[in-house]
Backbone bond lengths (Angstrom), bond angles and torsions (degrees), N, CA, C in turn:
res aa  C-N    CA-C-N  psi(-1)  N-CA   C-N-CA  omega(-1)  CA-C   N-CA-C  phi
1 X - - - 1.450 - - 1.521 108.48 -
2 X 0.946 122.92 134.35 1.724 132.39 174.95 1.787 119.48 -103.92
3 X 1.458 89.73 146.64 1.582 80.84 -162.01 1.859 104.22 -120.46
4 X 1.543 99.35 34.46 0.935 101.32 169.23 1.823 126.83 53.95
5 X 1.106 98.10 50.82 1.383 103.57 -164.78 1.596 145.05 54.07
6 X 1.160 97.00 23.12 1.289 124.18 -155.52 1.670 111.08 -119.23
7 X 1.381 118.63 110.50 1.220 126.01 -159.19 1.564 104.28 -81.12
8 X 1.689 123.07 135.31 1.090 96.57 179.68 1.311 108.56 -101.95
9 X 1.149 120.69 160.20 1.661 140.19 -179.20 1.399 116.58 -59.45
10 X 0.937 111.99 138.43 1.829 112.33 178.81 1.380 113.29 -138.86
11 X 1.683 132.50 114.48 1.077 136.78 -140.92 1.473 88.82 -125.67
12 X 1.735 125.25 153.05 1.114 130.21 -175.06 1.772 104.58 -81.44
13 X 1.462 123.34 159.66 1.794 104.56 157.60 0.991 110.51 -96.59
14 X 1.387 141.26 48.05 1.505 123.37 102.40 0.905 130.61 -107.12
15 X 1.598 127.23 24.10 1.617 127.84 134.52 1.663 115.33 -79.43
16 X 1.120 106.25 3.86 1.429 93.92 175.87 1.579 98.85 -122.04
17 X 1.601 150.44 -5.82 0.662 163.25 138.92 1.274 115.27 -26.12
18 X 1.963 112.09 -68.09 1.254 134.08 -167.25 1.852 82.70 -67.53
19 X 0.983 127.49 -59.27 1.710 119.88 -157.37 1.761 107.63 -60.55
20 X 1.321 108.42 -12.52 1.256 108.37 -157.35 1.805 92.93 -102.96
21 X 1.004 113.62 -37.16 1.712 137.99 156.81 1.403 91.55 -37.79
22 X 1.374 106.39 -89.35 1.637 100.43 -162.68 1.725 122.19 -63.63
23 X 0.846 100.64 8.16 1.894 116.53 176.26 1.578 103.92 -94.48
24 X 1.317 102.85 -69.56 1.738 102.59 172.86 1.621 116.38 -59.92
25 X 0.969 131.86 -68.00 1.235 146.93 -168.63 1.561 127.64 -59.42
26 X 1.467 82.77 -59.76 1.467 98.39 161.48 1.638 126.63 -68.87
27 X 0.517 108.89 -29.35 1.802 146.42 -170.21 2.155 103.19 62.28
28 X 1.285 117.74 53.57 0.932 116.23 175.57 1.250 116.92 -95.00
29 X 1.591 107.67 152.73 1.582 123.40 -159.87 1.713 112.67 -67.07
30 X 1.308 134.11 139.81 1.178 130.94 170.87 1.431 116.95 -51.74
31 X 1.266 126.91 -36.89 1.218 138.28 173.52 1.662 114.70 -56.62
32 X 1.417 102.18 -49.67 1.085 106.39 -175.03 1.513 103.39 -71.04
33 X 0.912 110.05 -47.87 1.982 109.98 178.63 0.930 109.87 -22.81
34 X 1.567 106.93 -65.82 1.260 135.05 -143.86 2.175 93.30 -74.60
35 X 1.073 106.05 -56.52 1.549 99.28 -173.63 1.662 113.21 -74.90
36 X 1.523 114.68 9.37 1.444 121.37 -168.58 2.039 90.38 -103.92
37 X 1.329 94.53 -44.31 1.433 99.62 -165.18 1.692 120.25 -99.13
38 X 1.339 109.31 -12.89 1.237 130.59 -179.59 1.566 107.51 70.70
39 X 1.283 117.64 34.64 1.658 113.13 173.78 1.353 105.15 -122.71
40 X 1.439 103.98 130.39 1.478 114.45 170.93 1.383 134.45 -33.02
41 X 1.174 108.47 134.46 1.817 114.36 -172.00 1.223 104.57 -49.86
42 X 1.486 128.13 -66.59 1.161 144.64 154.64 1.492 130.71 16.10
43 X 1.980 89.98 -71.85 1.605 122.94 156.45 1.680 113.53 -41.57
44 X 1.455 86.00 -72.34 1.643 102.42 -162.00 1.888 104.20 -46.60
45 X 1.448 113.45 -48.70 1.356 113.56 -172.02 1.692 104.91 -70.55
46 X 1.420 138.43 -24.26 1.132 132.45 173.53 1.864 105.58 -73.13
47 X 0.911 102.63 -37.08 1.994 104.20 -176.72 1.538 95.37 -73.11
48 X 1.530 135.20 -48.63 1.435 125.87 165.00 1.634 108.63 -50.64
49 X 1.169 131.41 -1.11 1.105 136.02 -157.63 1.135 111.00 -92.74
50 X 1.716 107.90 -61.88 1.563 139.33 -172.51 1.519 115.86 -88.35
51 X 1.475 111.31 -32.51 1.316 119.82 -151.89 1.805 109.36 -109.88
52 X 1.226 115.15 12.79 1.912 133.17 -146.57 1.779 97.36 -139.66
């Protein structure tokens, strides 16, 4: 699959930890994550996914 020149992102797990923290815990909105942290909604609901 090609991604069109487009580098993909690679996030540490405890940046995805902390996002998944502040989703559960915090009880903050995916949306908001997502426009606070600049990672895709997409993302964020698969790491609540794996990581919860």
């Amino acid at each position: 699959m090609f991604n069109h020149g487009k580098k993909q992102k690679s996030y540490t797990p405890e940046f995805k930890q902390q996002i998944v923290d502040l989703r559960i815990k915090a009880g903050k909105g995916i949306t908001e994550l997502s426009n606070e942290y600049g990672v895709p909604k997409g993302t964020i609901s698969t790491w609540v996914k794996l990581l919860s």
